[in-house]
C-alpha positions as CSV (number, residue, x, y, z in Angstrom):
1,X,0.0,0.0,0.0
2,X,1.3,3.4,-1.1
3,X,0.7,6.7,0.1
4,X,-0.9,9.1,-2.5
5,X,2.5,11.1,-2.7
6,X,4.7,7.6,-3.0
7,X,2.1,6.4,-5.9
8,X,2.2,9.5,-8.2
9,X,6.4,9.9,-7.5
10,X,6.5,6.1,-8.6
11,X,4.5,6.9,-11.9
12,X,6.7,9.4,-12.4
13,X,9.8,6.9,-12.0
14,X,8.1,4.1,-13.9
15,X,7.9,2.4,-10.8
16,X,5.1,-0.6,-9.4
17,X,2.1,0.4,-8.2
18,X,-0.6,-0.9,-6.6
19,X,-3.1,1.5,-8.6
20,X,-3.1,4.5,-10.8
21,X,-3.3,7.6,-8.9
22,X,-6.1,9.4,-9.1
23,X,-5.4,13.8,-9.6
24,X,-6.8,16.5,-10.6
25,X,-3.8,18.9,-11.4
26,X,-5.7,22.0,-10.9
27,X,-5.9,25.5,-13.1
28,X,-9.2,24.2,-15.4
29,X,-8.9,20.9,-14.3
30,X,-10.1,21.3,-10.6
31,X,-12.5,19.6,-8.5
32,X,-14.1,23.0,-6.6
33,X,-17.6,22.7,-6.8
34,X,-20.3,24.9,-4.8
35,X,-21.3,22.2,-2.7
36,X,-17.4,21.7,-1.8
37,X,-17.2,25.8,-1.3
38,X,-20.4,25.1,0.9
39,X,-19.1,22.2,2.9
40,X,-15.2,24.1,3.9
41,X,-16.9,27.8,4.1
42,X,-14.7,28.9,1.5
43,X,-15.9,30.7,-1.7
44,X,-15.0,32.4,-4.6
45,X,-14.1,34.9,-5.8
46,X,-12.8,35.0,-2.3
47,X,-10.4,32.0,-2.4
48,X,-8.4,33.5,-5.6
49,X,-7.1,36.1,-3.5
50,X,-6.2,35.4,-0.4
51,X,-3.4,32.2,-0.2
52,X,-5.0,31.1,3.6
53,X,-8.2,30.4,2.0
54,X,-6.9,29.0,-1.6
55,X,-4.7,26.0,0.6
56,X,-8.0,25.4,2.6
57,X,-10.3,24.8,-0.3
58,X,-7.6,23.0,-2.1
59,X,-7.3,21.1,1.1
60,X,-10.8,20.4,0.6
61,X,-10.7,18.1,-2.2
62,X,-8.6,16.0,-1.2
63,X,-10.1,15.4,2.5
64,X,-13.3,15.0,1.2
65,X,-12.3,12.1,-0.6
66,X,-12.3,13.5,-4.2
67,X,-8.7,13.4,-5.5
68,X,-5.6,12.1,-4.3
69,X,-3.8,15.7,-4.2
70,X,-4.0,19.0,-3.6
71,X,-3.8,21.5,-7.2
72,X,-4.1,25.0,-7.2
73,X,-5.0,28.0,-8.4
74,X,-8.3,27.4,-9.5
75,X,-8.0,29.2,-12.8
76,X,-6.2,29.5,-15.9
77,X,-5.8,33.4,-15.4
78,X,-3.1,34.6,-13.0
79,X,-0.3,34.7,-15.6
80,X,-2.2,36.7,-18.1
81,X,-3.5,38.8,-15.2
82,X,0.4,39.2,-13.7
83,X,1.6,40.3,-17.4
84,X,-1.4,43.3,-17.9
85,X,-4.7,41.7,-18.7
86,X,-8.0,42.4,-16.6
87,X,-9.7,39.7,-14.7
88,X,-13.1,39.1,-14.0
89,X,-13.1,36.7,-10.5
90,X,-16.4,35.5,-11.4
91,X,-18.5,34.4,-8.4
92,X,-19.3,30.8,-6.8
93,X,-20.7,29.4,-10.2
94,X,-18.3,31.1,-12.4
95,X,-14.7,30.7,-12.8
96,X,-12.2,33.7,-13.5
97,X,-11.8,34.9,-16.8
98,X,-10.5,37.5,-19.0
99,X,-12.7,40.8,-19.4
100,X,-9.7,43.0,-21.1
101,X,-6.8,42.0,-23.1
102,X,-3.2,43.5,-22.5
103,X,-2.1,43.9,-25.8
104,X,-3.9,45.4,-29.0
105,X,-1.7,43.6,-31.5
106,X,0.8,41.0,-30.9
107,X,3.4,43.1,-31.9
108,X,3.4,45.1,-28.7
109,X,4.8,42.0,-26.9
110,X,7.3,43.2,-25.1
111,X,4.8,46.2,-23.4
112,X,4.2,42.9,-21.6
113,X,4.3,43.8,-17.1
114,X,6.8,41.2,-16.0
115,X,5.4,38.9,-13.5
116,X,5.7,39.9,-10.2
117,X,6.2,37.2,-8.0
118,X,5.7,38.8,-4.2
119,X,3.1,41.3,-5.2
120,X,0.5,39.6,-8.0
121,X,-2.0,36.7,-8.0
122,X,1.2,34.7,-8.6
123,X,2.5,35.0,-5.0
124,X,-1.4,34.1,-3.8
125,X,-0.8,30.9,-5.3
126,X,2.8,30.3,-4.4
127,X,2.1,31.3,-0.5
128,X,-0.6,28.9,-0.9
129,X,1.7,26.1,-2.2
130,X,4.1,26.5,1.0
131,X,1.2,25.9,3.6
132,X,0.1,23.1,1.3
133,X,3.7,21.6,1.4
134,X,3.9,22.0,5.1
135,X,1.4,19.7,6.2
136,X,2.5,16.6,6.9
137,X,0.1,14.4,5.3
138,X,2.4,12.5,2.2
139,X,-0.2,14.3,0.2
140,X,1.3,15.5,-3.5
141,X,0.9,19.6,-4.1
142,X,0.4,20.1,-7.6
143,X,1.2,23.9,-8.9
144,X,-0.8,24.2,-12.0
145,X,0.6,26.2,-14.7
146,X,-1.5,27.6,-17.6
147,X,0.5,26.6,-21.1
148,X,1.9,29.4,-23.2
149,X,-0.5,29.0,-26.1
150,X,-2.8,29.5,-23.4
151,X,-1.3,32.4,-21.8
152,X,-1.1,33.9,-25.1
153,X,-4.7,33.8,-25.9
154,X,-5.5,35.5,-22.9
155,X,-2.8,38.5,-23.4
């Protein structure tokens, strides 16, 4: 018997198992439902904002039995959002999404904001990794990053 942390790590190393490991790796792929918002008090747009309350919903799904990890943010948006573009948070049904595009034409590429990572959305979800990592629990944190084709659309 493995824990859910020695499972995924032995995918990773082509290793035995005893079962596939069963993740949901965050960003668009997440498990946070309203009745999960509901059952650990903690809502959006709330959660994307404040890194306390993203580790406890995150926390959520995986002691409510629904994955095997915990995987944050919640939304493909924060790098897009970190580099100029406008973000709607959207509200306990809706996810974030993009209201206003930084850039006009591609071409302006490098008006780009650099990502700040202690004062943007970016450190919400990186504060929020380091009190997931500090529990105790064997439980894999999974830092969901939105792909630059992605990214790009949303610029």
């Amino acid at each position: 018997m493995f824990t859910e942390k020695e499972r995924l790590f032995n995918v990773f190393d082509k290793k035995n198992i005893d079962r596939p490991p069963c993740i949901c790796p965050g960003g668009m792929m997440n498990m946070v439902t309203k009745e999960l918002m509901q059952e650990t008090n903690v809502k959006w747009p709330e959660a994307h904002s404040d890194s306390n309350l993203t580790a406890k919903l995150a926390r959520g799904v995986y002691s409510l039995g629904l994955f095997e990890n915990y995987g944050v943010p919640f939304c493909m948006t924060v790098e897009a959002e970190a580099m100029g573009s406008t973000v709607d948070f959207g509200n306990i049904m809706v996810e974030p999404h993009i209201i206003e595009y930084s850039l006009k034409k591609s071409e302006e590429w490098d008006k780009l904001n650099k990502i700040d990572f202690d004062n943007s959305r970016a450190a919400v979800v990186l504060n929020a990794i380091k009190k997931l990592s500090e529990y105790k629990d064997d439980v894999p944190v999974i830092g969901n990053l939105t792909g630059p084709v992605s990214v790009a659309t949303s610029l």
